[in-house]
PQR file with spaces between the fields and no chain letter, atoms N, CA, C, O and H, PARSE charges and radii, in Angstrom:
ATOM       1  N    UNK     1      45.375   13.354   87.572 -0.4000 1.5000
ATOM       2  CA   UNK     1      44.811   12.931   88.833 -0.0000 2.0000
ATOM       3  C    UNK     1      44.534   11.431   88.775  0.5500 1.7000
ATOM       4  O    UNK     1      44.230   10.770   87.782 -0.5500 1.4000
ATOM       5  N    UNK     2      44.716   10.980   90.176 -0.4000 1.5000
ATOM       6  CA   UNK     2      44.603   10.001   90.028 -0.0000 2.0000
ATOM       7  C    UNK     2      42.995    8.826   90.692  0.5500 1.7000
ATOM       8  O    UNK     2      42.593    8.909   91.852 -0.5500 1.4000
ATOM       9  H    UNK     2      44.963   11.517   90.982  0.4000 1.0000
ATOM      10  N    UNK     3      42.407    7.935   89.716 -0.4000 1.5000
ATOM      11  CA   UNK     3      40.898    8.055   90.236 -0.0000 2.0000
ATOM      12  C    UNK     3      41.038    6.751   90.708  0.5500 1.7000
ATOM      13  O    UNK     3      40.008    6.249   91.157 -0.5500 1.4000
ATOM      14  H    UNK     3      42.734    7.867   88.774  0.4000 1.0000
ATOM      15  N    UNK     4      42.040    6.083   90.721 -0.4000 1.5000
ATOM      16  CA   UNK     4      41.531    4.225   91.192 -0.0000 2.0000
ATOM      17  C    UNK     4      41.057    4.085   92.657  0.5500 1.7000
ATOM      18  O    UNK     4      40.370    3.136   93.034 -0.5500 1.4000
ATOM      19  H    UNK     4      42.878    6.491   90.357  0.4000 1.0000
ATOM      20  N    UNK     5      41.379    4.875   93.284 -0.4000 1.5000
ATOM      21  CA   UNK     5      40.396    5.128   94.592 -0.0000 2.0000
ATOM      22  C    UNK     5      39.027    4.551   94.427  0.5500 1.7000
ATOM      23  O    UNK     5      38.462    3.767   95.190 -0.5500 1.4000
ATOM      24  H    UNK     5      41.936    5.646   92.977  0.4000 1.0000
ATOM      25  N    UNK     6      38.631    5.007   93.435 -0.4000 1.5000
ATOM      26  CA   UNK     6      36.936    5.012   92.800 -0.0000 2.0000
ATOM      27  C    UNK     6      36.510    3.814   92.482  0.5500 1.7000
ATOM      28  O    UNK     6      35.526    3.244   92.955 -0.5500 1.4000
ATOM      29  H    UNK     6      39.090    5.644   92.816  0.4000 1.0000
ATOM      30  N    UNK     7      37.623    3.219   91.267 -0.4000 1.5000
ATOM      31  CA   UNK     7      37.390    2.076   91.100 -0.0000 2.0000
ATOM      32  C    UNK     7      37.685    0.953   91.736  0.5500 1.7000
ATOM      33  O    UNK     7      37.391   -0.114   91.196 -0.5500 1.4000
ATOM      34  H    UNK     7      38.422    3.682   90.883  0.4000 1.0000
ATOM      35  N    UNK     8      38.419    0.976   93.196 -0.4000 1.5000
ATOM      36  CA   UNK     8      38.488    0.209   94.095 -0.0000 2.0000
ATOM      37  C    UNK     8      37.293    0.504   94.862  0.5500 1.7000
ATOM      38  O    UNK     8      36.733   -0.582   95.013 -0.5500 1.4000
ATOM      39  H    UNK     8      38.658    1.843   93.634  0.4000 1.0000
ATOM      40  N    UNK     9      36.841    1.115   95.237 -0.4000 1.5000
ATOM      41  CA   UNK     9      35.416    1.560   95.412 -0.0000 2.0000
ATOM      42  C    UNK     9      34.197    0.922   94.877  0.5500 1.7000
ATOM      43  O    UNK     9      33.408    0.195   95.482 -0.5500 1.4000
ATOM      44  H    UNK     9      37.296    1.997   95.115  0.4000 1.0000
ATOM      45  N    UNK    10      34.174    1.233   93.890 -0.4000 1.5000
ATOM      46  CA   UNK    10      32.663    0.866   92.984 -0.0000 2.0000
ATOM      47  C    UNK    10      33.032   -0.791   93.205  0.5500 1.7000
ATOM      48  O    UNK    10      32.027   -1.488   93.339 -0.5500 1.4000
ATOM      49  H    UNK    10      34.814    1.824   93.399  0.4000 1.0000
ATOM      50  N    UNK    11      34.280   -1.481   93.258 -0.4000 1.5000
ATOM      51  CA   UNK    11      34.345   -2.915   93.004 -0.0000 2.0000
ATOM      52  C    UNK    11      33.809   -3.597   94.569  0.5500 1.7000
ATOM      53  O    UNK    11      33.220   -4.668   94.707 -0.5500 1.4000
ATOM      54  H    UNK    11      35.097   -0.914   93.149  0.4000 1.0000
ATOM      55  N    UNK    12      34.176   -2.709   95.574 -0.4000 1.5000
ATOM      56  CA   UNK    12      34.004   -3.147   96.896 -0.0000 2.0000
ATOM      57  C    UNK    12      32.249   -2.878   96.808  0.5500 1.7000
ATOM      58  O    UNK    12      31.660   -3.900   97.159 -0.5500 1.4000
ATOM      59  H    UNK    12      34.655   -1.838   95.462  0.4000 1.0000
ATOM      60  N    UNK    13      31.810   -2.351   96.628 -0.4000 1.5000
ATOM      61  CA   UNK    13      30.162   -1.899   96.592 -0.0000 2.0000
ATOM      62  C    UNK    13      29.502   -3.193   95.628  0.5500 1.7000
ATOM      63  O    UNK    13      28.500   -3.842   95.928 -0.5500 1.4000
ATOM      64  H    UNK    13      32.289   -1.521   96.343  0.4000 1.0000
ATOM      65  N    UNK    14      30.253   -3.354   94.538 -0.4000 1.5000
ATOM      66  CA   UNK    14      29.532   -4.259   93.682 -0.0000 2.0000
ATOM      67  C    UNK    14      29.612   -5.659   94.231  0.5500 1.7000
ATOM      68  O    UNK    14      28.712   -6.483   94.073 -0.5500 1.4000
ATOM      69  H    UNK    14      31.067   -2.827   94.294  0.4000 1.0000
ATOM      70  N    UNK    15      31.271   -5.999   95.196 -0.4000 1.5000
ATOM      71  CA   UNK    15      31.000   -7.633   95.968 -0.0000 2.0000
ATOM      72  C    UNK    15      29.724   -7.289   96.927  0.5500 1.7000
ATOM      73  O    UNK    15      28.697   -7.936   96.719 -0.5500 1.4000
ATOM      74  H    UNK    15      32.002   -5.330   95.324  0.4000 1.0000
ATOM      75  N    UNK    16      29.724   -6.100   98.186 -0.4000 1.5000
ATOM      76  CA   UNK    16      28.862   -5.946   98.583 -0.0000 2.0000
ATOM      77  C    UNK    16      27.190   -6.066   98.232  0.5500 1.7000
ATOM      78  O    UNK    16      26.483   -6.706   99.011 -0.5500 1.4000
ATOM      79  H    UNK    16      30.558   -5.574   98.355  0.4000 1.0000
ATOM      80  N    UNK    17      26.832   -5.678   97.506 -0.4000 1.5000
ATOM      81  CA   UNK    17      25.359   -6.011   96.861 -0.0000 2.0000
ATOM      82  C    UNK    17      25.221   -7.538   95.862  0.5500 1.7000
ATOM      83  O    UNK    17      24.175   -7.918   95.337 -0.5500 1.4000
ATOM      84  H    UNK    17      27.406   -5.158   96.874  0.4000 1.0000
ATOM      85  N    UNK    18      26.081   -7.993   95.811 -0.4000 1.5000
ATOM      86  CA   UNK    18      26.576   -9.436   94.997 -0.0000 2.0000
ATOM      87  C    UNK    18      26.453  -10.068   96.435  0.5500 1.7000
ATOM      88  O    UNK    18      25.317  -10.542   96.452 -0.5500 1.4000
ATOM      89  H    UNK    18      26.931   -7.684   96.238  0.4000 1.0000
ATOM      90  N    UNK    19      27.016  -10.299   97.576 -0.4000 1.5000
ATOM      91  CA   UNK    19      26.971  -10.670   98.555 -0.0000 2.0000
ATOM      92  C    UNK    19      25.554  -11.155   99.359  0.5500 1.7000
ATOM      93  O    UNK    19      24.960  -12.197   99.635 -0.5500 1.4000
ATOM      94  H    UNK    19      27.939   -9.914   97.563  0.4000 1.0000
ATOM      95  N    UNK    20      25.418   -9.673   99.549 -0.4000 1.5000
ATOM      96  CA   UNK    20      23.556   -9.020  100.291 -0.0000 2.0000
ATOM      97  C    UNK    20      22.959  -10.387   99.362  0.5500 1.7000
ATOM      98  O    UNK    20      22.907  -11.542   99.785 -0.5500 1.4000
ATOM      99  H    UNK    20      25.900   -8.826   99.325  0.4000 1.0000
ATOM     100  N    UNK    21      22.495   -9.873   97.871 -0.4000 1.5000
ATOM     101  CA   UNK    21      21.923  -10.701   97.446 -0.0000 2.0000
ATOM     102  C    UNK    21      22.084  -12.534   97.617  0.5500 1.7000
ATOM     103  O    UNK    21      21.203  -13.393   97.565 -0.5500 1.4000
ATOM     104  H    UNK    21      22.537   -8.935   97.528  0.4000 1.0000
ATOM     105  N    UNK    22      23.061  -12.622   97.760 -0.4000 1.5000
ATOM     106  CA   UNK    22      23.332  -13.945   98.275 -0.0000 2.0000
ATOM     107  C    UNK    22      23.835  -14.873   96.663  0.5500 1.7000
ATOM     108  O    UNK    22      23.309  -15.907   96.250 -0.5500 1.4000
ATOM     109  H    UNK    22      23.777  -11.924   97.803  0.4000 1.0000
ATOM     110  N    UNK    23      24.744  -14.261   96.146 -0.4000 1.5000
ATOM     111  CA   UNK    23      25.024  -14.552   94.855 -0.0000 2.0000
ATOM     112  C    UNK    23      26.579  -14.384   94.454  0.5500 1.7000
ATOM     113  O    UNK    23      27.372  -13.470   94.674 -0.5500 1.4000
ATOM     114  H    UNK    23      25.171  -13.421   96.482  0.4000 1.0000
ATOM     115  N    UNK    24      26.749  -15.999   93.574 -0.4000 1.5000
ATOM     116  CA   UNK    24      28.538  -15.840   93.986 -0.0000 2.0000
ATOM     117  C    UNK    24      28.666  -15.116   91.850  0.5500 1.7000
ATOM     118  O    UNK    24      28.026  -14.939   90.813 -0.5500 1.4000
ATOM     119  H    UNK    24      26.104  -16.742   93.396  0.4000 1.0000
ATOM     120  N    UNK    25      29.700  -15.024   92.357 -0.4000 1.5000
ATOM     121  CA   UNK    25      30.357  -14.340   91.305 -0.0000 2.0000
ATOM     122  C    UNK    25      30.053  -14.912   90.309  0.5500 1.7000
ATOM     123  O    UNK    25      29.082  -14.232   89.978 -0.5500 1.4000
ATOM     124  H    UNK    25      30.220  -15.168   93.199  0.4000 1.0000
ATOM     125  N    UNK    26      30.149  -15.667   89.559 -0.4000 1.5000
ATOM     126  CA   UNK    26      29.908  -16.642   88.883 -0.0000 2.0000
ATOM     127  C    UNK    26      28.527  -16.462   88.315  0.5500 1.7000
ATOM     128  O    UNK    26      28.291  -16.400   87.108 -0.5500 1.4000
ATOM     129  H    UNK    26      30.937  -16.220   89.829  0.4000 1.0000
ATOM     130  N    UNK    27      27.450  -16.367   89.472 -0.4000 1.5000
ATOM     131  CA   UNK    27      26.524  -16.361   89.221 -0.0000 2.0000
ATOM     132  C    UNK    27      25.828  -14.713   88.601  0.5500 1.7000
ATOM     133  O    UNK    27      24.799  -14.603   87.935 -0.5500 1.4000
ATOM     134  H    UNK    27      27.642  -16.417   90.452  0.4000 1.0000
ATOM     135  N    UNK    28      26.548  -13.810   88.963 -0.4000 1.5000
ATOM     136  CA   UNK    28      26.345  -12.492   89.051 -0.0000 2.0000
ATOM     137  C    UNK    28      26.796  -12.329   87.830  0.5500 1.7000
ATOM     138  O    UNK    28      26.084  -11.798   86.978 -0.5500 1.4000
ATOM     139  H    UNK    28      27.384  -13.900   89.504  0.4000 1.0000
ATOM     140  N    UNK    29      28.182  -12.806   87.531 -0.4000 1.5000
ATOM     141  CA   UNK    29      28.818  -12.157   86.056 -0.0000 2.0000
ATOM     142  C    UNK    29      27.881  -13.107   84.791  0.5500 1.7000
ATOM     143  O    UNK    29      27.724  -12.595   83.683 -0.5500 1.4000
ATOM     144  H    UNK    29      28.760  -13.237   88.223  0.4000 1.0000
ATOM     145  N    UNK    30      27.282  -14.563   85.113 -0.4000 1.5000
ATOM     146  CA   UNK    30      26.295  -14.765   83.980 -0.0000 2.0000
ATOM     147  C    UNK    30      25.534  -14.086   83.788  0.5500 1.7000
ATOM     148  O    UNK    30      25.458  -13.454   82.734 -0.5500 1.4000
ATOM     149  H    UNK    30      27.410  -14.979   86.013  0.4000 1.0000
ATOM     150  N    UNK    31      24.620  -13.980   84.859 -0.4000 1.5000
ATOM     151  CA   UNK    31      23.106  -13.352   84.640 -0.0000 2.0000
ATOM     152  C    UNK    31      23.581  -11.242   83.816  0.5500 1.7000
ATOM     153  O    UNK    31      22.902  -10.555   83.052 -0.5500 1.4000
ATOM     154  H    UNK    31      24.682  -14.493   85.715  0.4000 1.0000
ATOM     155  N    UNK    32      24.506  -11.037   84.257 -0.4000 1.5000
ATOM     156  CA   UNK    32      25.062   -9.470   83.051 -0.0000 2.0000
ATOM     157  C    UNK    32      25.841   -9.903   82.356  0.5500 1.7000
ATOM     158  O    UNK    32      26.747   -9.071   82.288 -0.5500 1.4000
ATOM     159  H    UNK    32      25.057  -11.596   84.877  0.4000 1.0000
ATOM     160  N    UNK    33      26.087  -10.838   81.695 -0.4000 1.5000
ATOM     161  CA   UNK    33      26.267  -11.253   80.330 -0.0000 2.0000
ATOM     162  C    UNK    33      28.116  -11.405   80.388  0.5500 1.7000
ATOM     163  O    UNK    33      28.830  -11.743   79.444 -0.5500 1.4000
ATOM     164  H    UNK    33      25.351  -11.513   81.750  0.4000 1.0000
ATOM     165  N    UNK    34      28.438  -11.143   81.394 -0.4000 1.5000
ATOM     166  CA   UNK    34      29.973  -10.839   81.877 -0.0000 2.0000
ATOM     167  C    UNK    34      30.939  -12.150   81.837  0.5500 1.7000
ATOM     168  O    UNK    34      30.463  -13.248   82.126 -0.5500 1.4000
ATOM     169  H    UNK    34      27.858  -10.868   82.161  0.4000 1.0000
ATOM     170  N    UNK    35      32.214  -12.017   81.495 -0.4000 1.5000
ATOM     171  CA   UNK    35      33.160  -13.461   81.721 -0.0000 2.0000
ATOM     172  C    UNK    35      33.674  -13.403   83.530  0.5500 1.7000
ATOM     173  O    UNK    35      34.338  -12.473   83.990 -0.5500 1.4000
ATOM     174  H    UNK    35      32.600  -11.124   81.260  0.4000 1.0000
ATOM     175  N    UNK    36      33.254  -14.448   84.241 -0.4000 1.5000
ATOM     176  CA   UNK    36      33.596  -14.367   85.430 -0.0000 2.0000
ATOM     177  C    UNK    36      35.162  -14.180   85.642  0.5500 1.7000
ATOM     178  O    UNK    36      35.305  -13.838   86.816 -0.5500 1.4000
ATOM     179  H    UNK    36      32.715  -15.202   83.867  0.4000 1.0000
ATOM     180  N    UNK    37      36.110  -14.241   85.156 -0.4000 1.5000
ATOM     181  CA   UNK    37      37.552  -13.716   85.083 -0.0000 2.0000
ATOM     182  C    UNK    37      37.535  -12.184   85.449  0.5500 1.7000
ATOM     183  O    UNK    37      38.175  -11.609   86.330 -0.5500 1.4000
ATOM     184  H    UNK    37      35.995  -14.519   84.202  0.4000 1.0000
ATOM     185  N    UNK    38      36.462  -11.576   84.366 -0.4000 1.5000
ATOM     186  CA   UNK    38      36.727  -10.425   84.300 -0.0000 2.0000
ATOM     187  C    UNK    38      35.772   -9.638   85.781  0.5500 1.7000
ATOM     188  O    UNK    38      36.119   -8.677   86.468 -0.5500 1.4000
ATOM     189  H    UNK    38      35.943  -12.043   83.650  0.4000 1.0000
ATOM     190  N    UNK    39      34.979  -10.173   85.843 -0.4000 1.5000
ATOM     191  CA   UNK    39      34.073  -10.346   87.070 -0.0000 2.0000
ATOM     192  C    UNK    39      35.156   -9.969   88.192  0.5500 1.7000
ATOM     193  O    UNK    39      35.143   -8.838   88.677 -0.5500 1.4000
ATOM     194  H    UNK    39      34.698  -10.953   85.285  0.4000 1.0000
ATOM     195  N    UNK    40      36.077  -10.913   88.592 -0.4000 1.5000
ATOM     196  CA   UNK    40      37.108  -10.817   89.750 -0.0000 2.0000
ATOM     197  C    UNK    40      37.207   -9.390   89.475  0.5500 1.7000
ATOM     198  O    UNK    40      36.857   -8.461   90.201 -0.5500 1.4000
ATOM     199  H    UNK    40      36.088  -11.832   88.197  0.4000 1.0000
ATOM     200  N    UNK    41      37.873   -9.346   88.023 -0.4000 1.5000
ATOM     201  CA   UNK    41      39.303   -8.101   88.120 -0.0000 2.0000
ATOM     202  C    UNK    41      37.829   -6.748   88.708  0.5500 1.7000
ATOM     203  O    UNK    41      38.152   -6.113   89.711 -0.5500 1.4000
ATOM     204  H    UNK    41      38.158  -10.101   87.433  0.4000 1.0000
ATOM     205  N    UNK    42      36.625   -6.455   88.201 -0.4000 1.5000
ATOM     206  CA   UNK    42      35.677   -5.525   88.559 -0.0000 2.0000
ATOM     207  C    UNK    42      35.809   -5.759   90.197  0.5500 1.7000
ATOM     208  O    UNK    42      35.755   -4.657   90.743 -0.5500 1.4000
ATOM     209  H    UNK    42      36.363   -6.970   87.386  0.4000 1.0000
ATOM     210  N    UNK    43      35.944   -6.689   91.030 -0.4000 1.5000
ATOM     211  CA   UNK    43      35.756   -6.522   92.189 -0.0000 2.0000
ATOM     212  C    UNK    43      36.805   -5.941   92.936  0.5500 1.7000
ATOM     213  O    UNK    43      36.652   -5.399   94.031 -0.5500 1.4000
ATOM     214  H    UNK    43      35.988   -7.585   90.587  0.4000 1.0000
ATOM     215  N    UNK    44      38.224   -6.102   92.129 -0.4000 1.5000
ATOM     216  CA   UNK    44      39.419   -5.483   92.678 -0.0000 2.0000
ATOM     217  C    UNK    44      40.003   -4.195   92.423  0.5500 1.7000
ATOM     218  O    UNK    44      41.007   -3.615   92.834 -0.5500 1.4000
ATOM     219  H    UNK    44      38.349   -6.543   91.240  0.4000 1.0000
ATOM     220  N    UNK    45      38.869   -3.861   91.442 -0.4000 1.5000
ATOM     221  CA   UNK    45      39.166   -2.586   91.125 -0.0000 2.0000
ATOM     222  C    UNK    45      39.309   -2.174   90.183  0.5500 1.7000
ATOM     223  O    UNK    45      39.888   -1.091   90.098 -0.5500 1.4000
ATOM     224  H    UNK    45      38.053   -4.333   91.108  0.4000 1.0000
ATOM     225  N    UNK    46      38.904   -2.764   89.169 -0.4000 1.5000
ATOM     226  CA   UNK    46      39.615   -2.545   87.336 -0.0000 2.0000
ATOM     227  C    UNK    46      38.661   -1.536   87.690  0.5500 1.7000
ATOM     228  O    UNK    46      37.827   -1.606   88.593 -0.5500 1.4000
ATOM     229  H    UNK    46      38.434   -3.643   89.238  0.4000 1.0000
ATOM     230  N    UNK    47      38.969   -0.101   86.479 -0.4000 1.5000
ATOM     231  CA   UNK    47      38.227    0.514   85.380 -0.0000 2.0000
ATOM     232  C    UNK    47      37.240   -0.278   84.770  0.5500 1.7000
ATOM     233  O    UNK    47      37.451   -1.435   84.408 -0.5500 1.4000
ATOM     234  H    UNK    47      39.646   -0.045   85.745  0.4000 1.0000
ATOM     235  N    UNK    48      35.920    0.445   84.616 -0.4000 1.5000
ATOM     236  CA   UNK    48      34.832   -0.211   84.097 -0.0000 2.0000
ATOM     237  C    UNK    48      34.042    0.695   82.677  0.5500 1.7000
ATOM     238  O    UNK    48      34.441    1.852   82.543 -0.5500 1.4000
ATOM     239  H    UNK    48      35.748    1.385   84.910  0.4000 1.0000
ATOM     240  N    UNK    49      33.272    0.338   81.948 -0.4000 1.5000
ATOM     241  CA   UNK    49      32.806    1.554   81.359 -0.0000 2.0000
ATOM     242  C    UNK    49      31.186    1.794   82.135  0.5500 1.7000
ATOM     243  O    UNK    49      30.903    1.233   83.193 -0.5500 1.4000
ATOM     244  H    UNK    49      32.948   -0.602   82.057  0.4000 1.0000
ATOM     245  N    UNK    50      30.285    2.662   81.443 -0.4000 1.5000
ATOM     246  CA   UNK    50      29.192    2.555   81.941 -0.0000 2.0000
ATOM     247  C    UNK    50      28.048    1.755   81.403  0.5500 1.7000
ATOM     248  O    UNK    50      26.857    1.631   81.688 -0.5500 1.4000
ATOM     249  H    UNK    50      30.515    3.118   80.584  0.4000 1.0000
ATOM     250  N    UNK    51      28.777    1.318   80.616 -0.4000 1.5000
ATOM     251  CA   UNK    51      27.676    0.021   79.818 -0.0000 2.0000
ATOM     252  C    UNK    51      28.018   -1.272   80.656  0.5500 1.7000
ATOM     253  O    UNK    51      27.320   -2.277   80.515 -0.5500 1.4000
ATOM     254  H    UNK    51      29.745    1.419   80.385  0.4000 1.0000
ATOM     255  N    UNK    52      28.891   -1.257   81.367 -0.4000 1.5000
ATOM     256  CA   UNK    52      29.062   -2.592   82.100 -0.0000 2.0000
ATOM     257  C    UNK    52      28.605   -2.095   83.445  0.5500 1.7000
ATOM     258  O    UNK    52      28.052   -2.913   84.179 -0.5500 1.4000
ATOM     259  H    UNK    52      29.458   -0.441   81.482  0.4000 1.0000
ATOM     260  N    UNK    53      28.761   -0.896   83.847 -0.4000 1.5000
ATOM     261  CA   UNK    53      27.883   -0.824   84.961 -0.0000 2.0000
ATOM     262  C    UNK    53      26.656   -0.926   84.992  0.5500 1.7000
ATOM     263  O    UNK    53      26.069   -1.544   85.880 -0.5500 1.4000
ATOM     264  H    UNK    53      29.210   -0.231   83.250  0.4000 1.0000
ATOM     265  N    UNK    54      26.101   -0.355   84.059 -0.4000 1.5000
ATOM     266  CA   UNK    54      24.695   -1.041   83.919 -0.0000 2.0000
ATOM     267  C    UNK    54      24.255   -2.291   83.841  0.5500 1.7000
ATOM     268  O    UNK    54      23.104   -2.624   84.125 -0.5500 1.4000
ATOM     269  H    UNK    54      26.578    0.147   83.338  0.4000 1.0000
ATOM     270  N    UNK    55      25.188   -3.087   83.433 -0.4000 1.5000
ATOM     271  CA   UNK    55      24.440   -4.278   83.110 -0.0000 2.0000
ATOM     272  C    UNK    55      24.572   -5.155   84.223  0.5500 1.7000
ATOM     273  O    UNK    55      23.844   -6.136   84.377 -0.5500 1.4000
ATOM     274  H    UNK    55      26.123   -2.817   83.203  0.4000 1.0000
ATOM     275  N    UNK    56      25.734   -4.733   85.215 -0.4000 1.5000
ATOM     276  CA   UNK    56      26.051   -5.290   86.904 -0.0000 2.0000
ATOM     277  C    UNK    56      24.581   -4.736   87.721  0.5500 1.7000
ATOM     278  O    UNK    56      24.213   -5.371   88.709 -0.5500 1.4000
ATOM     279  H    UNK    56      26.325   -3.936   85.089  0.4000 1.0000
ATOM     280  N    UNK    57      23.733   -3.459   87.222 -0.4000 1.5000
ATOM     281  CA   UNK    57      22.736   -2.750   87.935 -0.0000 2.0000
ATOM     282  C    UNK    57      21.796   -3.833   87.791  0.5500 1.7000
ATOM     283  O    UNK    57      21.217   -4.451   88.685 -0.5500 1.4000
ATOM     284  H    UNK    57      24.033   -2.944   86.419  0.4000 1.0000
ATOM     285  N    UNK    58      21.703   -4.019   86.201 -0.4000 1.5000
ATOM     286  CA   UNK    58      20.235   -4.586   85.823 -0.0000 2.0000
ATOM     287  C    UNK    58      20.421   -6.193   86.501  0.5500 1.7000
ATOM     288  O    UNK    58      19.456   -6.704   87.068 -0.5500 1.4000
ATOM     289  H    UNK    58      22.172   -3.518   85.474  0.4000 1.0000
ATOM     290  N    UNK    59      21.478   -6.783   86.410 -0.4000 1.5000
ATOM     291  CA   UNK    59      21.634   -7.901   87.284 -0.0000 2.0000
ATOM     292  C    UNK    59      21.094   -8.495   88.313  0.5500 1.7000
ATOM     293  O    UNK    59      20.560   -9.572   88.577 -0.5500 1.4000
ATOM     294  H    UNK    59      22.262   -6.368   85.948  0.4000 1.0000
ATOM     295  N    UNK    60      21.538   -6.922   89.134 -0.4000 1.5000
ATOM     296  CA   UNK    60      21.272   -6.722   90.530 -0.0000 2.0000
ATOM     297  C    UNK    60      19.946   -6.394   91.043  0.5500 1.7000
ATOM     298  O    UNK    60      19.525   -6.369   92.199 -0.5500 1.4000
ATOM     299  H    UNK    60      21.971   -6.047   88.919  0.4000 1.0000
ATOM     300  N    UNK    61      19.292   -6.109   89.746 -0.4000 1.5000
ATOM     301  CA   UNK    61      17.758   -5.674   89.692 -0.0000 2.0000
ATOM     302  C    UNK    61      18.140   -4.227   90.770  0.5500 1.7000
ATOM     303  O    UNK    61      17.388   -4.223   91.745 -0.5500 1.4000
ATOM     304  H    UNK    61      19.634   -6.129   88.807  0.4000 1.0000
ATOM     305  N    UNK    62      18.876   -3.361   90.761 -0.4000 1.5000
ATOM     306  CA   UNK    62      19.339   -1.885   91.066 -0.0000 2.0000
ATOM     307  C    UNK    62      19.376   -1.119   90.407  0.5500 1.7000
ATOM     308  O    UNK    62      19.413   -1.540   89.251 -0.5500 1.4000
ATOM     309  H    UNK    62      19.487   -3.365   89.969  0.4000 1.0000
ATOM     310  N    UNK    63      19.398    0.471   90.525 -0.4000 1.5000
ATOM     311  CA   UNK    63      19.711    1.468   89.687 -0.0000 2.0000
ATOM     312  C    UNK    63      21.215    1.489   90.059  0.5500 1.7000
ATOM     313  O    UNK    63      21.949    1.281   91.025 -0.5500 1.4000
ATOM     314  H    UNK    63      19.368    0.813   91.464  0.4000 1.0000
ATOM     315  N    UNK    64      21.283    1.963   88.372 -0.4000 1.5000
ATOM     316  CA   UNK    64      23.267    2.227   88.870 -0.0000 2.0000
ATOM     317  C    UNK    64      23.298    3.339   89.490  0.5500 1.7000
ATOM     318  O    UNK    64      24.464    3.735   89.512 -0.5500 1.4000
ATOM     319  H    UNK    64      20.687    2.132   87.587  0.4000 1.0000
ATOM     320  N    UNK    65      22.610    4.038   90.001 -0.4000 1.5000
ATOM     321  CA   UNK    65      23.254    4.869   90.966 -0.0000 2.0000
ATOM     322  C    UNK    65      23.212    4.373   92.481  0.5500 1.7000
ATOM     323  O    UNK    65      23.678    5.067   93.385 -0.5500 1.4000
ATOM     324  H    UNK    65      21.664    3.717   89.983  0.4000 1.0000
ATOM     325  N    UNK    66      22.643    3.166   92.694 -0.4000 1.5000
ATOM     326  CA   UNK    66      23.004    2.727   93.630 -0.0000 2.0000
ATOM     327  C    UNK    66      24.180    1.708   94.007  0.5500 1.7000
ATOM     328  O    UNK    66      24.392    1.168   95.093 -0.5500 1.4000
ATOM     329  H    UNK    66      22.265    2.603   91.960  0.4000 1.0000
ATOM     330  N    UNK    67      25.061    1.574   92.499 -0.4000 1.5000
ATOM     331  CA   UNK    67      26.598    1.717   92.540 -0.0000 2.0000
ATOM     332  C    UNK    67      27.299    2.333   92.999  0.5500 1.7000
ATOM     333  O    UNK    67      28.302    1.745   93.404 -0.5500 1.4000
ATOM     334  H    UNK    67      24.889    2.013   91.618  0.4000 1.0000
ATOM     335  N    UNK    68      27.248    3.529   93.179 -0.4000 1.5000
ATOM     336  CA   UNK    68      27.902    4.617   93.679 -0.0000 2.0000
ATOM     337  C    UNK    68      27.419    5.845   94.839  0.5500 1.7000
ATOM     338  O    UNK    68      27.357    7.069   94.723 -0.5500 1.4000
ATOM     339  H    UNK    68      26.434    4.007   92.851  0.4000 1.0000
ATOM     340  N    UNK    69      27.121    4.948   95.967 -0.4000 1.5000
ATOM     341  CA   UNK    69      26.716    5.737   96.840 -0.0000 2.0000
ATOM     342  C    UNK    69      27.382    6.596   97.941  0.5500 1.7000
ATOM     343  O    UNK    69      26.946    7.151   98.950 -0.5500 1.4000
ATOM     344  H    UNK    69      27.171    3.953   96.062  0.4000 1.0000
ATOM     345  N    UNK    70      28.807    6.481   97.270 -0.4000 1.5000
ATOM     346  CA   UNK    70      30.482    7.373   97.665 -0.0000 2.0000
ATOM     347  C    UNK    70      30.304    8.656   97.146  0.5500 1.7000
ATOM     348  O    UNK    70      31.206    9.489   97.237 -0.5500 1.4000
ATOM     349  H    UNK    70      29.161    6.031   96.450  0.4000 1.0000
């Protein structure tokens, strides 16, 4: 089966709350410890694990389940 649906998903939710907050990429992938390169590819959809979702949550000062409200 196929899941990138999801992860085009979770990446559109994560510019979204990156956005809201009023925070460019750059700024989002420092403050979770992230390389802003890799930052992009999360917004377009890469596969993520859940240790990097968390650390996009704690960023965001969010629960990761408010990553995934699909």
């Amino acid at each position: 089966m196929n899941y990138n649906f999801l992860y085009k998903r979770l990446g559109e939710r994560v510019e979204e709350l990156r956005k809201k907050k009023g925070m460019t990429q750059e700024e989002l992938a420092e403050k979770a410890g992230l390389h802003r390169a890799y930052f992009w590819d999360i917004e377009s959809g890469r596969n993520i694990s859940i240790k990097t979702a968390y650390k996009i949550a704690r960023a965001l000062s969010i629960k990761v389940s408010e990553l995934f409200p699909f």
